[in-house]
C-alpha positions in Angstrom: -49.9 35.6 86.8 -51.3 33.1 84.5 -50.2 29.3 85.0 -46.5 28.2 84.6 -47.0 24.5 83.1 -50.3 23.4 81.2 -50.8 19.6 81.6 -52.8 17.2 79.6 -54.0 13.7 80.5 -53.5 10.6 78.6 -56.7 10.6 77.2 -55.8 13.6 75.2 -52.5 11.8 73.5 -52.9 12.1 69.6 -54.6 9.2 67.8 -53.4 10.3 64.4 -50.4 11.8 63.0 -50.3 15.0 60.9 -48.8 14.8 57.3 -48.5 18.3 55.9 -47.8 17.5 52.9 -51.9 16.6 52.2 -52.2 20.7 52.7 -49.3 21.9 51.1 -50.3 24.4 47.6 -46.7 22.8 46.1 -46.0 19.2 46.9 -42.5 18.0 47.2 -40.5 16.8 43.7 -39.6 13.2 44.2 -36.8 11.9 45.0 -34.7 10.0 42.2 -33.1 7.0 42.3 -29.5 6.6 43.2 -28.3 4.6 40.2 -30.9 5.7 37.5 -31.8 9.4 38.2 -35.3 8.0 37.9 -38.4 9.0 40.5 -37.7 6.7 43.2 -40.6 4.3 43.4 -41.5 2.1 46.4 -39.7 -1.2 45.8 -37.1 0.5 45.4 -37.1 1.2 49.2 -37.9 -1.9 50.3 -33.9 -3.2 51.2 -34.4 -0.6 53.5 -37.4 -0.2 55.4 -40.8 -2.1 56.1 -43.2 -1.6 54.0 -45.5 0.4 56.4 -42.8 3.1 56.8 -42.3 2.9 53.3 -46.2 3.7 52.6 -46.0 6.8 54.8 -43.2 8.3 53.4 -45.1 7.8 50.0 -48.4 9.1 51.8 -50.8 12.2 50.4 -52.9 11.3 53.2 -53.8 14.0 56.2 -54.2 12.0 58.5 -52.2 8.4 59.1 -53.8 6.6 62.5 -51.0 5.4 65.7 -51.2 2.2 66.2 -53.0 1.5 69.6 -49.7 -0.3 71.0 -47.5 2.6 69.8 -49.7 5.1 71.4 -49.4 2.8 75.0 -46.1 3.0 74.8 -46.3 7.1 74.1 -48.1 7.3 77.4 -44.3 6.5 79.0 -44.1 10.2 79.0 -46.6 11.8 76.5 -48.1 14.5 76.9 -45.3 16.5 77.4 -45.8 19.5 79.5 -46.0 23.1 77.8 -44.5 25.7 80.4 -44.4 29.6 79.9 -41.6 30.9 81.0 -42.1 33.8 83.6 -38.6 34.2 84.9 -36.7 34.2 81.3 -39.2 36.8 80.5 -38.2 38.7 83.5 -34.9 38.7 82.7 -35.2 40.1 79.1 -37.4 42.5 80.3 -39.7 42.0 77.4 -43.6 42.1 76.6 -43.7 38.9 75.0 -44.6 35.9 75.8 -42.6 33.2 76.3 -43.9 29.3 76.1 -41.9 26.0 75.7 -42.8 22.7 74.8 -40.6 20.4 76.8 -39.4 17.3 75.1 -36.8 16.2 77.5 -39.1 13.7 79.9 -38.9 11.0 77.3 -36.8 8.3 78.2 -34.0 9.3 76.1 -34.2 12.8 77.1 -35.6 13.7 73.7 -38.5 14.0 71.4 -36.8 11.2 69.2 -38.5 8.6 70.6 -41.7 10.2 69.5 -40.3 8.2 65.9 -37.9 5.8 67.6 -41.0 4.0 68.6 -42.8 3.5 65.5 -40.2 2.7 63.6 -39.3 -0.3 65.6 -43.3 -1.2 66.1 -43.1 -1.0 61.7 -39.6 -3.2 61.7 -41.0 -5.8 64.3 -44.7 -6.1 62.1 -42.5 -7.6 59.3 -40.2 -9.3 61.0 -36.8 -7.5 61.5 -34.9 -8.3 63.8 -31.4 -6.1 63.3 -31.8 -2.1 62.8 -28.8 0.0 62.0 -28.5 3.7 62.4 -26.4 6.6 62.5 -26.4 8.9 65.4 -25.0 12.5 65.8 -25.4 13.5 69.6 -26.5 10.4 70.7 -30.2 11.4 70.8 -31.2 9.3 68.3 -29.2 6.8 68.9 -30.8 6.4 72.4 -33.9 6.6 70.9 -34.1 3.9 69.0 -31.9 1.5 71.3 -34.6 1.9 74.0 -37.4 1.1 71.1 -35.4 -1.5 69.6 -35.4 -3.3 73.5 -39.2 -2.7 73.5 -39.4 -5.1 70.7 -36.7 -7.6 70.9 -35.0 -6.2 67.7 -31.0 -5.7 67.6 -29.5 -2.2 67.3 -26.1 -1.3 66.0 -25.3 2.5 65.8 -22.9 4.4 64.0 -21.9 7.4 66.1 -20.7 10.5 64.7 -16.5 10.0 66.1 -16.7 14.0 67.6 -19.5 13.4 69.7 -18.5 9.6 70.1 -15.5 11.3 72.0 -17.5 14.5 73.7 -20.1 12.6 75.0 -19.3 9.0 76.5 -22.7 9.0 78.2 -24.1 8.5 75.3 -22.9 5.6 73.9 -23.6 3.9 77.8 -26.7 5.0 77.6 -27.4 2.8 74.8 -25.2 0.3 75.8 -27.6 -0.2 79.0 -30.3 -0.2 76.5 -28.6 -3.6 74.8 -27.1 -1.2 71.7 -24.0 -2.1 69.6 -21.8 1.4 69.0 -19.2 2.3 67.3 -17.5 5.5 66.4 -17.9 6.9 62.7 -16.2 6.9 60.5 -15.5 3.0 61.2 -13.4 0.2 59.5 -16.2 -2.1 59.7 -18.0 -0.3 56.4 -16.5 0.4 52.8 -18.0 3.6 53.7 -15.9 4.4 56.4 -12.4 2.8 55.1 -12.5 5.1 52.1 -12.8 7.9 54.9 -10.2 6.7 57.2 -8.1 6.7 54.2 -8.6 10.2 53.0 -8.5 11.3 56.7 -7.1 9.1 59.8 -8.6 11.8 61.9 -11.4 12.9 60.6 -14.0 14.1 63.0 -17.0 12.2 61.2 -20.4 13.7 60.3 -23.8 12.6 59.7 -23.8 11.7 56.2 -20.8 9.7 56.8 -22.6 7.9 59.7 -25.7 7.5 57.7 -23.3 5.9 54.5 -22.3 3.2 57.3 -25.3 2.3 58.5 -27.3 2.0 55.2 -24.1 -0.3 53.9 -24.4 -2.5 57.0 -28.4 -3.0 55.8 -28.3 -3.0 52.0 -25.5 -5.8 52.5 -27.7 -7.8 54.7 -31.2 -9.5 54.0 -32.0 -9.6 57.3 -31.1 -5.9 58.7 -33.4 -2.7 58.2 -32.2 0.8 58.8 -33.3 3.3 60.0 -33.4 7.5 60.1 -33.8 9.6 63.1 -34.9 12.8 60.6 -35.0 14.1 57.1 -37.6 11.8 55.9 -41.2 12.6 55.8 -42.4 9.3 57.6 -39.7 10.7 60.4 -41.1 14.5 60.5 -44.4 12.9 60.3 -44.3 10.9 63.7 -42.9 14.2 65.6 -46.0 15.8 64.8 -47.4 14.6 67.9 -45.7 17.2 69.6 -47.2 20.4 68.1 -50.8 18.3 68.5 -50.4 18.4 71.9 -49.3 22.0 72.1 -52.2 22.8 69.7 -54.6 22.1 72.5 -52.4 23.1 75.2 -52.3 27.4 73.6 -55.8 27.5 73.4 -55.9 25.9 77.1 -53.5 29.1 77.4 -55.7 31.6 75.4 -52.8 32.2 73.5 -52.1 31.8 69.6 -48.1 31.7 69.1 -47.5 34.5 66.8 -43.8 32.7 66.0 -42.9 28.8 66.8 -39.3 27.9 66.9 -37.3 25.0 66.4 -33.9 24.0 66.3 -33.3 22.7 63.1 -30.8 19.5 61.7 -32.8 17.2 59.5 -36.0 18.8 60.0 -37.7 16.2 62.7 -37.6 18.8 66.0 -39.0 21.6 64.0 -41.3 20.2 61.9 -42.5 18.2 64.9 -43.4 21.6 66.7 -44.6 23.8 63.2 -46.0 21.8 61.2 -49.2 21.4 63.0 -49.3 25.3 63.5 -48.8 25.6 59.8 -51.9 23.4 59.0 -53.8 26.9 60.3 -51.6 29.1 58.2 -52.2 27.4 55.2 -56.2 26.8 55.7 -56.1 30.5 56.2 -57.5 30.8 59.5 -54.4 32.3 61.3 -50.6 33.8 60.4 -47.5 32.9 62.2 -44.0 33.1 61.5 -42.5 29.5 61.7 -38.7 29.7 61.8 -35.9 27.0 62.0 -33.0 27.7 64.1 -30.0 26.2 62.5 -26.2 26.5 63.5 -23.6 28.9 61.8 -21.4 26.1 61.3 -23.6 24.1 59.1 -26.3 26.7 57.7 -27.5 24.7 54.4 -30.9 26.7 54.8 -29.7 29.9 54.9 -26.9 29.9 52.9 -27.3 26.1 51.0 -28.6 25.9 48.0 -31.7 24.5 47.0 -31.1 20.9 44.5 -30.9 17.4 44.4 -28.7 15.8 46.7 -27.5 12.5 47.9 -28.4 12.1 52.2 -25.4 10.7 53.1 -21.8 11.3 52.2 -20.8 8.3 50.1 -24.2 8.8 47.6 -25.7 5.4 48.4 -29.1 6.8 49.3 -31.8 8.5 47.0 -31.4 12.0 45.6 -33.0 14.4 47.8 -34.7 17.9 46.4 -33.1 19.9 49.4 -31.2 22.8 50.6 -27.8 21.5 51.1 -24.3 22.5 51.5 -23.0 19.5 49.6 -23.1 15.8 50.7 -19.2 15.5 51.4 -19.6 18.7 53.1 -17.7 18.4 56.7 -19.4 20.7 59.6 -16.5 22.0 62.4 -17.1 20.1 65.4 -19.5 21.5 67.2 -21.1 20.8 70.2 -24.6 20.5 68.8 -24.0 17.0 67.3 -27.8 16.7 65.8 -27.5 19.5 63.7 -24.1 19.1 62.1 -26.0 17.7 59.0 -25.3 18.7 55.3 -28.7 19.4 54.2 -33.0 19.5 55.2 -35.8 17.1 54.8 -37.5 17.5 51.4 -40.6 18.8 53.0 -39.0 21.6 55.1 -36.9 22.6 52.2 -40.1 22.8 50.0 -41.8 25.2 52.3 -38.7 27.4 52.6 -38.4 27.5 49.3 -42.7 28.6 48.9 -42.1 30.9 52.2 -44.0 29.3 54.2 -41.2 29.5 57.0 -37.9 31.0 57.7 -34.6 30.5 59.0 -32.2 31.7 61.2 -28.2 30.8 61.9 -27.1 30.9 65.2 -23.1 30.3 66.3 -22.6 27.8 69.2 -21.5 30.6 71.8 -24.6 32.8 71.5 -26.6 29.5 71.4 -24.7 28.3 75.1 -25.3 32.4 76.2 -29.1 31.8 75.3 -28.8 28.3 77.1 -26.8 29.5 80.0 -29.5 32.0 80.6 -32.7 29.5 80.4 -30.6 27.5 83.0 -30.6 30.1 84.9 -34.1 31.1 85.0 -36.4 28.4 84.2 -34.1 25.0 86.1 -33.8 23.0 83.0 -30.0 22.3 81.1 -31.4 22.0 77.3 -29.2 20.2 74.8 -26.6 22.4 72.8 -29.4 21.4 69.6 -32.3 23.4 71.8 -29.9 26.2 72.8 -30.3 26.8 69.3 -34.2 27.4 69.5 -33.8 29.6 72.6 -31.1 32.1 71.2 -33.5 32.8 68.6 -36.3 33.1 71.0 -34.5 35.4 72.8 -33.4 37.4 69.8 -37.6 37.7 69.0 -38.2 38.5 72.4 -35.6 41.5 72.6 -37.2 42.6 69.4 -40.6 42.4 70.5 -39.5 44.5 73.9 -38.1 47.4 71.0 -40.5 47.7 69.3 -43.6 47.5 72.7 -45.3 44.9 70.8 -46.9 41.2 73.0 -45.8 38.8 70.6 -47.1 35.0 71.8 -43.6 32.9 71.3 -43.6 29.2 71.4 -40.3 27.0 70.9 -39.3 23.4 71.0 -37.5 22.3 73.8 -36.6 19.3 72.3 -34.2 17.5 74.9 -32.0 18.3 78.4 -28.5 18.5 78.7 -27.8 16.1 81.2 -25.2 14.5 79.1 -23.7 16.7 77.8 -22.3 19.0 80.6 -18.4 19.0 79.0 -19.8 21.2 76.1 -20.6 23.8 79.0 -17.4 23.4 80.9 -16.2 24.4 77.2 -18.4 27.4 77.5 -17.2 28.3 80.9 -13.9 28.0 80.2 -13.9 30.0 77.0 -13.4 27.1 75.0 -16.1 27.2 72.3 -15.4 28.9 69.0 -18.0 30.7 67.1 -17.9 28.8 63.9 -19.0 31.1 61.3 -18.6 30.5 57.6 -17.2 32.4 55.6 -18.8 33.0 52.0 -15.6 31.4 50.5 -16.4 28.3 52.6 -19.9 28.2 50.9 -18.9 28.9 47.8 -16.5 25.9 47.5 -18.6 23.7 49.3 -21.6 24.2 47.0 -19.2 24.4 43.7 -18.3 20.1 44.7 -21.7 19.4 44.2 -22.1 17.4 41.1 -25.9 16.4 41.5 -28.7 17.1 39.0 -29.8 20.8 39.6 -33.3 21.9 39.9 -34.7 24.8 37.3 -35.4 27.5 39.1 
């Protein structure tokens, strides 16, 4: 039997990240300004985010060097360990192979920090000392409370209110870690006011969350904010991952013919593929690279693609993204991180060149798929990297039908320590499937009022 985990050394962490979009045969439109419609240019970012973040997200540059302290502070609990697993295989009785790249030793319990980190490092180079963000699971939010303490830089979180109430862990975990949070929509923002006064109850979602915590910086010279996806500087830092797990398949003899994701913003896919696409589109290899998003929120496979505001409220820039609509409302689901309305600009600009794929997945087949890794391999994943195993396990069972050895890698981007009450749901019979119906898309898409994109 060939090995079960494939281990690097320190020495072998990244000393660059990988930004795709210097290889891409269509680059990105721009995104336009909020007020103007114009192509956002830098300055324009600038109440935002420091300036070295700001010159990534701008980058055509391959390659963008980590700095040496940020790459210290990666060895924490970089390089993550790539296992294949032998007993899930077993179980689905399937030629294929199965590998994982395990995210869940950080810290957090995620691969946020893999961005966390540097975007505190950026902040604390030009002087912040306050960082708001939103948060959807608590992952992020996590994240960047333990980077934030790193550096001696404030952080104040705007929690999505469903998971704010499934998951009080969460929030203590970042309490511990010296955070400020505070359930979404709020009545310390405009933002969430105008909410609470269309809805007392509403459940939140990440573009309300994000319309919080941008208000709480614009209006305040001395806070930054900052984004735990979506944006390229974001998808770039995760690259780290699929670097490692580069080295780590040929350490295995093995190629992935298909590398999964689960997919919200962009940040745990694109952290995986994206490397593994740098091959596909030099031409030296082919691999099916497909994002595993939820049924309840499926902007890639049934959004459309167009300009759209990142957060509810339309304070940010206009995005060129598949989206479901910026006031768009996913049901409450248990996968927190990927109730968001629509996909960083870079992942929706190779879905829409074919460069990858996507898949929808509703939460009970994603806790089945779960349930079943649990069962097999010892690790509890997140409900966001249940996801990425159902449709694993959908490839497998389609490899084993039709006798072919497919090579499958997926992200296992984060454990599930905290969030055990969504599988008492599952146990209990509690979770709903969440599907949408075409009429729900249809109205959803038919409120969105930004510019369109010629086809």
């Amino acid at each position: 039997m060939s090995e079960t985990k494939i281990l690097l050394s320190e020495r072998e962490i990244p000393r660059c990240w990988y930004n795709i979009v210097a290889d891409m045969p269509n680059k990105p439109l721009p995104p336009l300004h909020p007020a103007t419609g114009e192509p956002l240019t830098p300055d324009a970012l600038e109440p935002l985010f420091p300036s070295g973040l700001i010159e990534q997200e701008m980058s055509q540059e391959r390659w963008i060097e980590i700095p040496p302290e940020v790459r210290d502070i990666y060895a924490l609990w970089r390089p993550t360990p790539l296992f294949r697993a032998h007993r899930l295989e077993k179980l689905l009785d399937t030629p294929a192979r199965i590998y994982y790249k395990y995210e869940g030793v950080s810290p957090a319990g995620s691969h946020k920090p893999n961005t966390a980190v540097p975007q505190a490092w950026y902040n604390r180079q030009d002087g912040v000392k306050k960082i708001t963000t939103e948060t959807g699971a608590g992952q992020w939010g996590s994240a960047l409370s333990f980077a934030c303490e790193l550096f001696g830089i404030q952080c104040e979180v705007y929690m999505v209110r469903t998971s704010y109430n499934q998951k009080p862990y969460r929030k203590l975990m970042m309490n511990t870690w010296n955070a400020q949070v505070y359930p979404s929509p709020s009545d310390r923002t405009e933002a969430g006011r105008k909410i609470l006064a269309q809805d007392p109850d509403s459940p939140g979602s990440l573009g309300i969350a994000i319309s919080e915590a941008v208000e709480m910086a614009a209006k305040n010279d001395d806070v930054r904010y900052s984004l735990g996806s979506v944006l390229n500087h974001v998808l770039l830092h995760q690259t780290i991952i699929g670097q490692e797990a580069l080295v780590q398949m040929e350490m295995a003899g093995h190629f992935p013919d298909i590398v999964i994701g689960p997919f919200g913003g962009g940040s745990n896919f694109a952290g995986l593929a994206f490397p593994f696409l740098k091959h596909q589109l030099e031409g030296k290899q082919t691999l099916r690279a497909i994002a595993a998003e939820p049924a309840a929120c499926p902007k890639l496979s049934r959004g459309v693609f167009r300009y759209d505001f990142g957060d509810t409220v339309g304070m940010t820039p206009l995005l060129p993204m598949y989206t479901l609509g910026h006031d768009f409302i996913p049901p409450a689901i248990h996968a927190g991180g990927l109730r968001y309305h629509g996909a960083g600009v870079v992942v929706s600009q190779l879905l829409k060149d074919k460069f990858i794929e996507a898949q929808a997945v509703d939460q009970v087949e994603s806790f089945e798929a779960g349930v079943s890794f649990a069962r097999t391999e010892g690790i509890i994943p997140a409900p966001e990297a249940n996801h990425g195993i159902a449709v694993a396990v959908r490839e497998a069972l389609k490899a084993r039908e039709e006798g072919a050895a497919k090579t499958i890698l997926m992200n296992l981007s984060g454990h599930g320590n905290f969030d055990m009450a969504a599988y008492e749901a599952y146990f209990n019979g509690g979770l709903e499937r969440f599907e949408l119906s075409q009429e729900e898309i249809n109205q959803a898409v038919a409120r969105i009022k930004t510019p369109e994109i010629p086809q």
